[in-house]
C-alpha positions in Angstrom: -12.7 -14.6 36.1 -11.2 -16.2 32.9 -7.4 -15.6 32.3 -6.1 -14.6 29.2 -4.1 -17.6 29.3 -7.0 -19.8 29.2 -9.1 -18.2 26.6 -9.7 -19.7 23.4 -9.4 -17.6 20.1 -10.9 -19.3 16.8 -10.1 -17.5 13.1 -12.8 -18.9 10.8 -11.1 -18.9 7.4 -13.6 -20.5 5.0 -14.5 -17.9 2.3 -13.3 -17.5 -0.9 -12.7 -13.6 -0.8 -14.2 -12.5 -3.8 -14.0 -9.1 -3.0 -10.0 -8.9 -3.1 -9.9 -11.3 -6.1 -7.5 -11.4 -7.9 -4.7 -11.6 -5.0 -7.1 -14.3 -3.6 -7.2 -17.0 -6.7 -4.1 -19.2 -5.7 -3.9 -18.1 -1.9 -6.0 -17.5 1.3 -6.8 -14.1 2.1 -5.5 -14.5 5.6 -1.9 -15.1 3.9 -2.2 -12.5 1.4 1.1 -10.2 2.1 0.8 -6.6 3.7 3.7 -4.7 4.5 6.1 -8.1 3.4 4.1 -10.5 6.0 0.9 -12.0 5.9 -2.0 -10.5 6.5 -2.9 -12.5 9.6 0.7 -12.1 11.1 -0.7 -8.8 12.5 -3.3 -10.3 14.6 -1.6 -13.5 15.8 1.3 -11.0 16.7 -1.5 -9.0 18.5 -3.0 -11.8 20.5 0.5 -13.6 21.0 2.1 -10.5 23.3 -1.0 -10.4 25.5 -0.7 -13.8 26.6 -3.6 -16.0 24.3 -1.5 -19.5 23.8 -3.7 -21.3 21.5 -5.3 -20.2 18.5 -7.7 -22.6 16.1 -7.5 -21.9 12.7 -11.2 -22.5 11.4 -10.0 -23.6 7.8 -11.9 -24.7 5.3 -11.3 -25.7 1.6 -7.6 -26.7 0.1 -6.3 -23.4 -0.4 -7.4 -22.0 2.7 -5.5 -25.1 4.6 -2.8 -25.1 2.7 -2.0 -21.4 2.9 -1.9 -21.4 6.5 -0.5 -24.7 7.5 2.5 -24.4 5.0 3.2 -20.8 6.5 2.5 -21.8 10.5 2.4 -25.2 10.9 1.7 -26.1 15.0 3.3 -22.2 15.6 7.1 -23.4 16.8 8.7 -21.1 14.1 6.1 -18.2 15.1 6.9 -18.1 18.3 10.9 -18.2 18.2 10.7 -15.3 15.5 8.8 -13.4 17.9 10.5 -14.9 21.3 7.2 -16.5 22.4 7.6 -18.6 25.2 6.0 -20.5 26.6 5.4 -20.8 23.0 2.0 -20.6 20.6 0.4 -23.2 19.4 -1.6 -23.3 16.5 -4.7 -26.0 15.7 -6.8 -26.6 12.7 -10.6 -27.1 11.9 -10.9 -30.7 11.1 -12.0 -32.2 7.7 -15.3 -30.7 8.3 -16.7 -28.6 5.3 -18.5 -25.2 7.3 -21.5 -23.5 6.0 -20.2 -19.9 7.8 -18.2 -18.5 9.8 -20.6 -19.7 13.0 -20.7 -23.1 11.8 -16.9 -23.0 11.6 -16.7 -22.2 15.3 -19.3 -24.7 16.1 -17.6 -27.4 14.9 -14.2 -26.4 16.4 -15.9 -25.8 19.7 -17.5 -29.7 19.7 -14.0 -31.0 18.4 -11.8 -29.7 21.0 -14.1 -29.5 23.5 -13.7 -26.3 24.7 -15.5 -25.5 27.7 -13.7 -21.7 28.2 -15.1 -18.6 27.1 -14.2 -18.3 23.1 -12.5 -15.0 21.6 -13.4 -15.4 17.7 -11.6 -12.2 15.3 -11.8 -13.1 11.2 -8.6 -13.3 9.2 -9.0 -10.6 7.1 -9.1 -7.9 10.2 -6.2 -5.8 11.5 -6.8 -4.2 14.8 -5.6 -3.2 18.3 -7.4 -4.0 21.3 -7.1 -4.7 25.5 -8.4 -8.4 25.2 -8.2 -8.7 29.2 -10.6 -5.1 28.7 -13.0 -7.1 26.3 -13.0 -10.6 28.2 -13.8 -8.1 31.8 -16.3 -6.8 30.3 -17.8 -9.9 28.8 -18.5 -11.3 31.9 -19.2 -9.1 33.9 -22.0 -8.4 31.5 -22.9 -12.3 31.9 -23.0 -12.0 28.2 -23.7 -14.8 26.0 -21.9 -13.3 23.2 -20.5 -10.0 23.1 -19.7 -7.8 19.8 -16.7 -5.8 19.5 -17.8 -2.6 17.4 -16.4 0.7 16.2 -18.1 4.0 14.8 -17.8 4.3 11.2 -19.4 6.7 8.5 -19.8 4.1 5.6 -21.8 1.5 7.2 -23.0 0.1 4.3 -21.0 -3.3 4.1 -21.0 -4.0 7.5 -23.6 -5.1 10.3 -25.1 -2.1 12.6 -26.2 -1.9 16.3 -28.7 -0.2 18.0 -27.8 -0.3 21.7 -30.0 -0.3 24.8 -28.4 2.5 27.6 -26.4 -0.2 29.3 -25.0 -1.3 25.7 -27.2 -4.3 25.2 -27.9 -4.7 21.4 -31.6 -4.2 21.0 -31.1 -4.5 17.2 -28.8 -6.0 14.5 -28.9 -5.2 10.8 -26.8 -6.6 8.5 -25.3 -4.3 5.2 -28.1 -1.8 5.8 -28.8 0.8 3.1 -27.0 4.2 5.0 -30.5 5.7 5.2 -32.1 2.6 6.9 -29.2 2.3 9.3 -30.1 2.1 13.2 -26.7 3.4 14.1 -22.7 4.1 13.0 -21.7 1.6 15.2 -20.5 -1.3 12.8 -19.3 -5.2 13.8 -15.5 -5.2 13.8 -16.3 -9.1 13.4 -14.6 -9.8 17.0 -16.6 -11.9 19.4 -16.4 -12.8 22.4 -18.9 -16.4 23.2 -19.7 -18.0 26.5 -19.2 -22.0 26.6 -22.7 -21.9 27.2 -23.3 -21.4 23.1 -22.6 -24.6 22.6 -26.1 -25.8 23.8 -27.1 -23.1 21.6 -25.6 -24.8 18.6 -27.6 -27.9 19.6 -30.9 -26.6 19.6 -33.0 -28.2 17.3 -33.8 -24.1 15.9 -30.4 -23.9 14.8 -29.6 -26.9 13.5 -33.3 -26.1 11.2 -30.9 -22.8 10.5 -27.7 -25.0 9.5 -30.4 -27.4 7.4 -30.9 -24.4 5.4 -27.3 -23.0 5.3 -27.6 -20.1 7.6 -24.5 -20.1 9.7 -23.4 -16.8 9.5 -22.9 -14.9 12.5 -24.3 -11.4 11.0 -26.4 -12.6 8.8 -28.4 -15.4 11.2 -27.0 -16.2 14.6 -26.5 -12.5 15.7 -30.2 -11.6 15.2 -31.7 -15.2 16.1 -29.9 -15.0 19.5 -31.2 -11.1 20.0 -34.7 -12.5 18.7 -34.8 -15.0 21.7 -34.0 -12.6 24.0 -30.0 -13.7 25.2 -27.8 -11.2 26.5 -26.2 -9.9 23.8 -23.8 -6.7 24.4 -22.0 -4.5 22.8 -18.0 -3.6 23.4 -17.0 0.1 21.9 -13.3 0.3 20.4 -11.7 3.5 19.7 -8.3 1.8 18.4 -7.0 0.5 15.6 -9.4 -1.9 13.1 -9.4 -2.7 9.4 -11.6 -4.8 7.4 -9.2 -5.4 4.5 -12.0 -7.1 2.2 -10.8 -4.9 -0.8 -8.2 -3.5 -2.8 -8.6 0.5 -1.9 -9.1 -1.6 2.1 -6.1 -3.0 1.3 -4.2 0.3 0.1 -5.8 1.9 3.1 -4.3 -0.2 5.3 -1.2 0.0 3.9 -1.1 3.7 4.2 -2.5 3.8 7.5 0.5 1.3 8.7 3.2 3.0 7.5 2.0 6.4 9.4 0.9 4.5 13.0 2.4 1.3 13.3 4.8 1.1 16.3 8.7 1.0 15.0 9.3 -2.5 16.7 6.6 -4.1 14.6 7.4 -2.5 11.2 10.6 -4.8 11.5 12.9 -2.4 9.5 15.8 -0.2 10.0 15.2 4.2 9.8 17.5 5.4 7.4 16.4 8.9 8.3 16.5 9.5 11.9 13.1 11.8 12.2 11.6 10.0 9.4 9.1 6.2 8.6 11.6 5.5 6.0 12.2 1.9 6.9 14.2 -0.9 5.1 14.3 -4.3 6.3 16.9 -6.7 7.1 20.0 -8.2 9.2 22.2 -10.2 7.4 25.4 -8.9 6.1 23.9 -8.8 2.7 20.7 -7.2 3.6 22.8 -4.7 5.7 24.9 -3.9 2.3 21.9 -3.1 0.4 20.3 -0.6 3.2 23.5 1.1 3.5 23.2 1.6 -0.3 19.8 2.7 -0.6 20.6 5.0 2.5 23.7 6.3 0.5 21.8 6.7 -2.9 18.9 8.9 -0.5 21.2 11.2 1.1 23.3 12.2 -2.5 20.0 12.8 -3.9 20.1 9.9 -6.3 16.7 8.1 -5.4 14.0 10.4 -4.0 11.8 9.0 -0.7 8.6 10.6 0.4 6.0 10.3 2.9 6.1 6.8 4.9 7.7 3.9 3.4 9.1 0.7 4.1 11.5 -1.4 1.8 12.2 -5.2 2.1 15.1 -7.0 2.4 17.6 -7.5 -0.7 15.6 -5.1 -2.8 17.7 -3.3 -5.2 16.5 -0.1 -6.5 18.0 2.2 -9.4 19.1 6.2 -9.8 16.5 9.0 -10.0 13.7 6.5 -9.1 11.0 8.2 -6.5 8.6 6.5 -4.1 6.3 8.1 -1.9 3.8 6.6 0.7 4.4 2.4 -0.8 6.0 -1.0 0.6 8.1 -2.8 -1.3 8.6 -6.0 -0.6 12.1 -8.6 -0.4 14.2 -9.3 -3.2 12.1 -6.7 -5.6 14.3 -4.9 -8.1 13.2 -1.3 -9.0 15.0 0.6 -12.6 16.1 3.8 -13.1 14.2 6.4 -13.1 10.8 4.3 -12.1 7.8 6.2 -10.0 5.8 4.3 -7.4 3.2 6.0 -5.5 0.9 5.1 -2.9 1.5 1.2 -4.1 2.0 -1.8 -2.9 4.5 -3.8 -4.5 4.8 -7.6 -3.1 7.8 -9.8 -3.4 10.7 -10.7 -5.8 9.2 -8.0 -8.4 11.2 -6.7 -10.9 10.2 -3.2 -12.6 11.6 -1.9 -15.6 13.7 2.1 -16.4 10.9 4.6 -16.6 7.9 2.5 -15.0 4.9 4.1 -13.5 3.0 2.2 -10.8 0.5 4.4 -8.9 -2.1 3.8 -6.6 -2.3 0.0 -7.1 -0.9 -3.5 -6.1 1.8 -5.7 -7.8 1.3 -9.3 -6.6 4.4 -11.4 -6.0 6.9 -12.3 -8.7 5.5 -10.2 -11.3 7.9 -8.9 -14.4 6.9 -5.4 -15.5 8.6 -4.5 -18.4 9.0 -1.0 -19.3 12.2 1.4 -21.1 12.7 5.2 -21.5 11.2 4.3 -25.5 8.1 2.7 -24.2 7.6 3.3 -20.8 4.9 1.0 -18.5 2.2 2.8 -17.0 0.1 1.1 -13.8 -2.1 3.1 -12.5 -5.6 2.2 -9.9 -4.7 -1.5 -11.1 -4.1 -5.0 -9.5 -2.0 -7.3 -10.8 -1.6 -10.6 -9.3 0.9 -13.2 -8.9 3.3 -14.4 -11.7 2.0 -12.1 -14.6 4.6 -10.4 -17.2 3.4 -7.4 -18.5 6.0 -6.5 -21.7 6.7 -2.8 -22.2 5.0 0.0 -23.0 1.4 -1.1 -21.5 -1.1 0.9 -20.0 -2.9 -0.4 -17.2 -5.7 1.6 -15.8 -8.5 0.7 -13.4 -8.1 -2.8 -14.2 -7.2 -5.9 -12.6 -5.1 -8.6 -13.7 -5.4 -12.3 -12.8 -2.4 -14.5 -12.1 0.0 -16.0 -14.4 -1.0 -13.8 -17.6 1.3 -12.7 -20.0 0.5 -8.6 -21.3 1.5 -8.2 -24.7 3.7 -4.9 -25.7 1.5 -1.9 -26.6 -1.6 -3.4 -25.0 -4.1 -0.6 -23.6 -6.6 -1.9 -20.7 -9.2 0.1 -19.0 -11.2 -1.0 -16.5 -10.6 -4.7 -17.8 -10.6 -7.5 -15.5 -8.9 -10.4 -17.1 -9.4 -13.4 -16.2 
């Protein structure tokens, strides 16, 4: 039996996530924040506390690399912010350009010549799961590859199994319509491989497959290896997963955080006993501003509902109310301002009499708004470094980076680029 210690996990990072443009133009998806840390932080927090010690980032492209390196570097400061030890330590996909997310973990396989049964998860999940459970499982199957997946209702952008009694997939469709679906059960995108795909990868069919680009795991390798008859399986999870490939993903996951996430890994102070009303932070300063906020709450000067969590050094003004958002470190809220079901990223500033509802406010972005002509952001996303001046409308729109909104401007459903 493998030990946790000795498994392998790969993160193939390659894409360009389209789909969650425009937080995605000037930084990886993996390092996109959620809940004031990056996306990925979740699941190399997850893997970390069960015992997995080395984890291969499969980047590929300049802004993928850079994201990641500049944020983790060989996982020293990871593991002392967590108290890691012995410690984490974090590898990188060589200079190799992949063709897919298989490809990518080919390639890291060969390079580092691992030899150990391979745990591979994508960077844009967020999930909770009994990897000793899953790697048990895996071999006692004697599994070439098992697939980690979940029962959904919309199945329609992810890969479906049909199963065999003993949970052997006897079919794999990939983005079915919902009608021609074999199944609920949708790919999480969490693997587990046997070394033994390596000889696999060197067959002269799949390297035909990479001479033709297909090195996707759903899309090609999944069905090719049930086509030739390898034991693939199936591993139910009933926990915690998110695909956060979208905005409303995104939102979703925010929502669903703040209402489940343990208290230790929120990372924030209750200023309400028997309420999720977090705020982060423990330096003196930090500790000032919560005991502020917390003061402005309890004289019924800034209204809080539903689950929410507030960054360090954010400074927020009277009568403002926020219900069910994050708001991220060093963001500075008006008077009077609403923010519902939002997601507001760091060092934002938003102006008296602002409206920001269901929708995402990348980091360092200046919404200017007054009681005369008040800012309204509603179903929108707005991405890094834009100034919108006051007395916009922003509806059902996104917003690239860096733009600058003139007063008075009115945008539906825009997306401008």
């Amino acid at each position: 039996m493998t030990r946790i210690e000795d498994i392998k996990v790969i993160i193939p990072i390659g894409g360009e996530a389209t789909r969650l443009r425009p937080l995605t133009i000037e930084t990886s998806k993996a390092t996109v924040r959620l809940l004031n840390r990056p996306l990925i932080e979740y699941t190399l927090i997850e893997l970390a506390r069960q015992g997995i010690k080395e984890i291969i980032f499969g980047v590929r492209g300049y802004v993928n690399y850079r994201s990641l390196f500049d944020i983790y570097q060989e996982g020293i400061g990871f593991s002392a912010r967590y108290h890691i030890k012995p410690r984490v330590h974090f590898k990188y996909q060589p200079r190799v350009d992949s063709i897919g997310n298989a490809d990518s973990v080919r390639i890291n396989m060969e390079y580092y010549n691992i030899n150990d049964p391979v745990l591979v998860v994508q960077g844009d999940n967020l999930f909770k799961l009994d990897v000793k459970k899953l790697l048990e499982y895996h071999e006692e199957k004697r599994a070439m590859m098992t697939i980690v997946i979940k029962p959904m209702e919309n199945v329609e952008e992810f890969g479906v199994a049909e199963l065999e009694s003993d949970n052997k997939i006897r079919r794999f469709v990939e983005k079915p319509r919902r009608e021609e679906a074999p199944s609920n059960l949708v790919n999480t995108g969490i693997y587990v491989l046997s070394p033994e795909i390596r000889k696999i990868f060197e067959s002269e069919e799949v390297k035909e497959m990479y001479e033709m680009g297909k090195m996707d795991f759903g899309k090609d390798i999944i069905p090719y290896l049930i086509r030739k008859g390898y034991p693939v399986y199936a591993y139910k999870m009933d926990g915690l997963w998110f695909d956060v490939g979208t905005p409303g993903r995104y939102l979703d996951a925010v929502y669903t955080l703040l209402r489940e996430l343990d208290d230790r890994d929120v990372h924030g102070v209750k200023i309400v006993s028997n309420r999720r009303i977090f705020v982060q932070g423990t330096s003196y300063d930090s500790r000032k501003r919560r005991a502020k906020i917390k003061r402005m709450y309890r004289n019924g000067e800034l209204k809080l509902e539903g689950n929410i969590l507030i960054g360090r050094h954010c400074q927020i003004g009277k009568d403002t109310y926020i219900e069910e958002s994050s708001i991220d470190n060093f963001t500075i809220i008006g008077r009077r301002v609403k923010v519902v079901k939002s997601a507001v990223m760091d060092r934002v500033y938003i102006g008296d009499n602002a409206i920001v509802e269901r929708s995402i406010v990348g980091r360092h972005v200046e919404i200017r708004s007054s009681p005369k002509k008040p800012t309204v952001v509603v179903n929108s996303v707005i991405a890094d470094g834009t100034v919108v001046d006051e007395g916009t409308e922003i509806v059902n729109s996104k917003i690239y980076p860096h733009k600058v909104i003139n007063a008075d401007s009115k945008l539906y459903d825009t997306i401008l680029t």
